[in-house]
N, C-alpha and C positions, 0 to 999 in steps of 0.2 A: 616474484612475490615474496611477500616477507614469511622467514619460516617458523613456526611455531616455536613460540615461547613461554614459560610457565614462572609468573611472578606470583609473592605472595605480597599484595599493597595492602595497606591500609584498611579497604572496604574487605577482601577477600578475608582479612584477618576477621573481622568482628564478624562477617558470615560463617567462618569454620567457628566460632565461639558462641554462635548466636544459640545454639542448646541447652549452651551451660546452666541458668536459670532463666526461672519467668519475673517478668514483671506485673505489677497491678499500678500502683502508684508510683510516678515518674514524679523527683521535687525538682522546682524550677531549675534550680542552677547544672539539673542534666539536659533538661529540655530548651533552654537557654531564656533569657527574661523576654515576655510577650510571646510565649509559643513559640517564637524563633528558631529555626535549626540549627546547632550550635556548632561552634568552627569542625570540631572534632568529629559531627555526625554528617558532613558534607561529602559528595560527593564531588570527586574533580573531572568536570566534562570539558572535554575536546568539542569544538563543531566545524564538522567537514562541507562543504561547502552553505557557508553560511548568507549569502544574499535571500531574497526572496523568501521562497516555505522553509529554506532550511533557518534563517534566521528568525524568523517568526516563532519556529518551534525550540530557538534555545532560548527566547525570554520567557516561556515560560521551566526552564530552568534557574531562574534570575537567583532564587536563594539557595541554589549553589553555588563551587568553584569554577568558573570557566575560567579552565587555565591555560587553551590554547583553541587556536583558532587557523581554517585550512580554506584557502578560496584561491582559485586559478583567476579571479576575475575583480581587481584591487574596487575595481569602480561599483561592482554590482554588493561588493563586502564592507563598503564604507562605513554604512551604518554600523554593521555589527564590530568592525573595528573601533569605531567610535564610545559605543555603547560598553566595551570591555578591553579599554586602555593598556590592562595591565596583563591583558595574554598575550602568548608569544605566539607569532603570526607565523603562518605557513604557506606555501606555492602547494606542495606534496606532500599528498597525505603519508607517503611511503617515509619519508625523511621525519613526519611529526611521529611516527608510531615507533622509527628509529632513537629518535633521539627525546623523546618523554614520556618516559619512566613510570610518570607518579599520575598518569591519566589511570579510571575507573570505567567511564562511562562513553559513551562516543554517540553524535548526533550526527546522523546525516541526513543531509538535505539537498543533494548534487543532480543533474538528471538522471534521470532511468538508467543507462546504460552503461555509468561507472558506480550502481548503486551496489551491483554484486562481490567485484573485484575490491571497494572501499569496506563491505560489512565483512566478506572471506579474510580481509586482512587485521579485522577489528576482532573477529572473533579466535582466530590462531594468536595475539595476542593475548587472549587472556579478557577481554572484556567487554563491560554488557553495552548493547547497542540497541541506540533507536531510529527507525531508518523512515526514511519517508514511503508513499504507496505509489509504485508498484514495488513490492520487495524486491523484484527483480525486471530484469530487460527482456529475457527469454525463460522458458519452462526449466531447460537444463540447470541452465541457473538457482531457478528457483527450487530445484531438488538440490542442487548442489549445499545450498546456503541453509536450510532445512537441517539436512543431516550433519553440516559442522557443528550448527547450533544444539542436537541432541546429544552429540559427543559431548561438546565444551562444559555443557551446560551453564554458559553465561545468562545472564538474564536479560532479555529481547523484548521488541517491541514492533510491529509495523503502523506508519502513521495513517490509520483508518479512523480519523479520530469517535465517528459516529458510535465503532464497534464497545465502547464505554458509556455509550448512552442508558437513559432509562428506560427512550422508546423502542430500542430493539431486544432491551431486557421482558417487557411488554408481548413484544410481538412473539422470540419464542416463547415464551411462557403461554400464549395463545393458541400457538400452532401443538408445541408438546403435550398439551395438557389434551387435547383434542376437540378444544372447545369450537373450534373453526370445520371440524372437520376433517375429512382425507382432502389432501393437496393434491392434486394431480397436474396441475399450470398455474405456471408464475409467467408473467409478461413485463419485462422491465426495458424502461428507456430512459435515453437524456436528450437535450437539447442541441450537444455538442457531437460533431462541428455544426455550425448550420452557414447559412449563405450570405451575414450581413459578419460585421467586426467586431460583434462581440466576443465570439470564441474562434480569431483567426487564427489563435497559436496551435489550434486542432489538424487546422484543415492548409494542404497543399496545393495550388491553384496555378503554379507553374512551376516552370523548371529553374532555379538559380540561375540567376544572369549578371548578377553584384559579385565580383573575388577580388575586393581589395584589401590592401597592405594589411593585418593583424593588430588591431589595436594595443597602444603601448600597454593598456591596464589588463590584457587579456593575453595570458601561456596557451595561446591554441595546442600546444602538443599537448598539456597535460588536459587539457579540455575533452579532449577527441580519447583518451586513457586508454583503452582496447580497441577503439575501433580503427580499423583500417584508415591511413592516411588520405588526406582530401582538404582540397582548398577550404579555406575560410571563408563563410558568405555571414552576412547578415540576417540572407533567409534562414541562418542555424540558432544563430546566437545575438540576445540572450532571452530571445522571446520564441523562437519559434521551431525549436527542436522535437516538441511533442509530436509535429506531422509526418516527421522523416522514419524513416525505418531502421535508422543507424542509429538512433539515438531514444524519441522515445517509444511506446505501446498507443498511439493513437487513442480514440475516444474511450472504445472500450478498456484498455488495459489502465487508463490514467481514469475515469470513472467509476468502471466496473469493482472495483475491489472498495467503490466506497456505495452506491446502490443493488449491487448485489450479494451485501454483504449481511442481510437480516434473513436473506434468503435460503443462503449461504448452512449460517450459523443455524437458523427454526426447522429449518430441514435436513439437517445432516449430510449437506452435498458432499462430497469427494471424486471420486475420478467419474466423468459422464460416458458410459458406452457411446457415444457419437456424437459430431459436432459436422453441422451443418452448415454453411455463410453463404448471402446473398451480399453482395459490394457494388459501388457504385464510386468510381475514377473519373476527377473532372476533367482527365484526358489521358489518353491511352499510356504514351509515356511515361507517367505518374506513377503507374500501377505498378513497376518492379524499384518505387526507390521511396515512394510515400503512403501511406495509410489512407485508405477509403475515406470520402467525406460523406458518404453515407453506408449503414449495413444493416443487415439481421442476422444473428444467427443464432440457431437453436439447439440447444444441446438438450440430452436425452439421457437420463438417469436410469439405473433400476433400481429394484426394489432395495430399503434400509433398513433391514430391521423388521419393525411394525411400520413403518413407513412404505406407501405406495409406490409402483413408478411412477418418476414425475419428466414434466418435457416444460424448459425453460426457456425463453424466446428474448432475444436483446434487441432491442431498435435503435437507432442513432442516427440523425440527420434527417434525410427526406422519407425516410422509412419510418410511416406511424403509426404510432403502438393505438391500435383496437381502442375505440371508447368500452370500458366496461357497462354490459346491458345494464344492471342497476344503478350506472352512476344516477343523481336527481338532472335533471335538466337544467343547463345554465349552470352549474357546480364546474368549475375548472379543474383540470387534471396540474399535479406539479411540474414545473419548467424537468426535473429527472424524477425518476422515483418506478417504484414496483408496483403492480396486483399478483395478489395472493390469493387463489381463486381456490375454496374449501367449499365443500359438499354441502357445508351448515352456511356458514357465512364469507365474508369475502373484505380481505385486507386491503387499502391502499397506504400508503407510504412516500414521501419523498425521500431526498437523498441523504448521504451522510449519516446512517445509522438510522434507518425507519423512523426519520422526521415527519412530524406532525402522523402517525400510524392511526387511523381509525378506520373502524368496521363500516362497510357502504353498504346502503345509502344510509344516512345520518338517523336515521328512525329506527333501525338496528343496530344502533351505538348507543343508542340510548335504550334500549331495551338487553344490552349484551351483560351477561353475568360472568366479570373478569375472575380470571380463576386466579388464587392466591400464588402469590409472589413466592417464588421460591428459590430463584435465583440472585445469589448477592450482589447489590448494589457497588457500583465504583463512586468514590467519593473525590470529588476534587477535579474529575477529567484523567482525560486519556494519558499525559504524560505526566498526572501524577501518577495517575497508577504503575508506570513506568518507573518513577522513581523511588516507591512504596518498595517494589519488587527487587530491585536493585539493592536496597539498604535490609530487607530481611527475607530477601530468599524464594517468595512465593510465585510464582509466572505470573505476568501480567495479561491481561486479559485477551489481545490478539499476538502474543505471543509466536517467533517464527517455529515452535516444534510444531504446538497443540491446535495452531489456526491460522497465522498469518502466512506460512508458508503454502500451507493447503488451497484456501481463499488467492493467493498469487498467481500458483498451478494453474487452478482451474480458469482462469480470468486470460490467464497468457496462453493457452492450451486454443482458447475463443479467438484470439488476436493471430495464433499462427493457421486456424482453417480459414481466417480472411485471405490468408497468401493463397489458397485452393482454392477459388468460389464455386458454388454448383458443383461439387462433389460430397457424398455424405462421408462423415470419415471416421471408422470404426476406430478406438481407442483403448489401448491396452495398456493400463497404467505399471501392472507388474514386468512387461518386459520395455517398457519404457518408449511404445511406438502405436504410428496409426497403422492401416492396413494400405499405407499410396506414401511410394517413399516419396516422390515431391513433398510431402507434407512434411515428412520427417525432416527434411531438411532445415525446414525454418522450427524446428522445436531450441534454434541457437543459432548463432553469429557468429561464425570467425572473426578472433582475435588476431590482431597483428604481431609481429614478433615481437618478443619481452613479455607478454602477457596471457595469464593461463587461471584457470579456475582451478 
């Protein structure tokens, strides 16, 4: 891995300087003509694998510098190579963070399982990073990456993009004020995996039985980045890594950080005294190399504060989540999403940041007295707020110290008592372990040689 570095660029300069005065009135020719960000106040972002989400998420970069660009997969990177001619292309992100200087910012958007080892290396560099969700591949990880980022103090981001919403600014504002009630269960599910083709990149259904040649457009070694050598199939790459256990966090860890995330945040969760999994393997041999295509599991909080203990319940696939007793009759539940079930009233939510959030049944939303807003508003979305953060300093709102790493934890913490099923598994977040070392095992994945967090 690459070893810590300490530059002062560009953006670093004007943030050690940003004290100096205040502003009120900005004239055009600082702000640039039409509100425009001007060359000077740009920041210059890298994006680490940039096909798919990861490239999605650097146009909304566009009124920056993208001055370089990192994808093991020429054919899956096309567009974004297209779309930004003038950056210099990379195979490795090790050789781009080597050999360019004048980067600020860093997007990633790789799978899960090289998400750790790409931000650890972005952030010993010296810079702020926005990574897609799951922040990380395993728990370790996800402390690992955590605690470099409160050293660094780089300015972070994980792509939760809902966690900038207004409806889950709403919901705690709901929950905190105590308009709802004491919380004592939250029941949250999604759709994924389920048994038809819409979410087959979930679900594992057999055992790899395609291991041909390596396509020209694809560096399978740097593909595979940490994880332990093994043929190339198709059943891996480029669609269907999320069901493997080498690669990515299956339903829960690739959902979870985006529907339990209002939950998350309105109730102050952090480490759960116990975590519980019920799974279901659509064939035995499955079960030690792919993720469940169906579970539950329920983790068990205690007390926060003024906050109740709460006992939180996840469903996915053939596992399904409780109609709540007031829903109205013939009112559909969302294809993912939460209940938040309060003494007074009772929240439903879909995915991605407590989309569409209202009080059940509909005749209690409409009689509900929302309690004043007192939480500030993100303007512009999630990766602006990202990039606000970046240019003057402030955290951004799922931030890896203050939340995004916490919300990872907790979510990967679910996805390793799936490797246990039908055992309850006591959890000790200060000495870093459950009470059943099988479990402790999968709190991480061995690295192959050359490769270390």
């Amino acid at each position: 891995m690459i070893k810590p570095t300490k530059h002062l660029n560009r953006r670093n300069f004007l943030k050690s300087t940003a004290g100096a005065a205040t502003f009120s009135l900005v004239p055009s020719y600082v702000v640039g003509a039409n509100g425009k960000t001007p060359p000077s106040e740009k920041l210059n972002v890298a994006g680490i694998g940039v096909g798919g989400q990861g490239g999605g998420d650097l146009r909304s970069f566009k009124d920056e510098n993208i001055v370089a660009l990192c994808d093991v997969d020429s054919t899956r990177a096309a567009y974004s190579f297209k779309a930004y001619p003038n950056a210099k292309r990379y195979e490795d992100f090790r050789v781009l963070f080597d050999k360019h200087k004048d980067i600020d910012t860093v997007v990633v958007g790789t799978p899960d399982h090289t998400h750790a080892v790409i931000t650890l290396a972005a952030i010993q560099c010296g810079l702020n990073v926005y990574c897609e969700k799951p922040l990380t591949h395993t728990v370790k990880e996800a402390r690992a990456v955590t605690a470099a980022a409160r050293e660094s103090k780089v300015q972070t981001q994980m792509g939760n993009q809902g966690h900038s919403s207004e409806a889950i600014r709403n919901v705690r504002e709901w929950v905190q004020s105590g308009a709802i009630g004491e919380v004592r269960e939250v029941h949250a599910w999604t759709d994924r995996p389920d048994t038809g083709p819409k979410y087959a990149n979930f679900a594992a259904r057999s055992l790899p039985t395609e291991f041909p040649p390596v396509p020209d457009n694809l560096n399978w070694d740097l593909w595979l980045g940490p994880v332990p050598d093994q043929k190339y199939s198709p059943s891996y790459v480029p669609f269907y890594w999320r069901a493997w256990l080498n690669f990515g966090t299956g339903a829960l860890g690739d959902m979870g950080c985006h529907i339990l995330d209002p939950a998350c945040w309105a109730l102050d969760l952090d480490a759960p005294t116990s975590i519980t999994a019920e799974v279901k393997h659509h064939s035995p041999e499955l079960a030690g190399i792919a993720y469940p295509i169906a579970s539950k599991v329920t983790f068990e909080f205690p007390q926060r504060g003024n906050l109740c203990p709460l006992k939180l319940v996840w469903y996915d696939g053939s596992y399904e989540m409780p109609r709540p007793p007031m829903l109205e009759d013939g009112r559909e539940m969302p294809d993912s999403g939460a209940i938040i079930y309060g003494s007074k009233e009772t929240i439903m939510h879909g995915s991605h940041g407590a989309g569409g959030a209202r009080i059940i049944p509909e005749i209690r939303m409409k009689d509900f007295k929302r309690p004043e807003k007192t939480i500030q508003r993100i303007k512009g979305g999630h990766i602006a707020d990202f990039i606000r953060a970046c240019k003057d300093g402030k955290p951004a709102s799922s931030n890896f110290v203050d939340y995004g790493g916490r919300l990872t934890e907790l979510v990967l913490l679910g996805v390793a008592a799936q490797r246990t099923p039908g055992i309850k598994l006591n959890w000790n977040s200060e000495k870093f372990e459950f009470d059943h070392a099988a479990a402790n095992e999968f709190l991480h994945a061995p690295y192959r040689e050359g490769w270390s967090i």
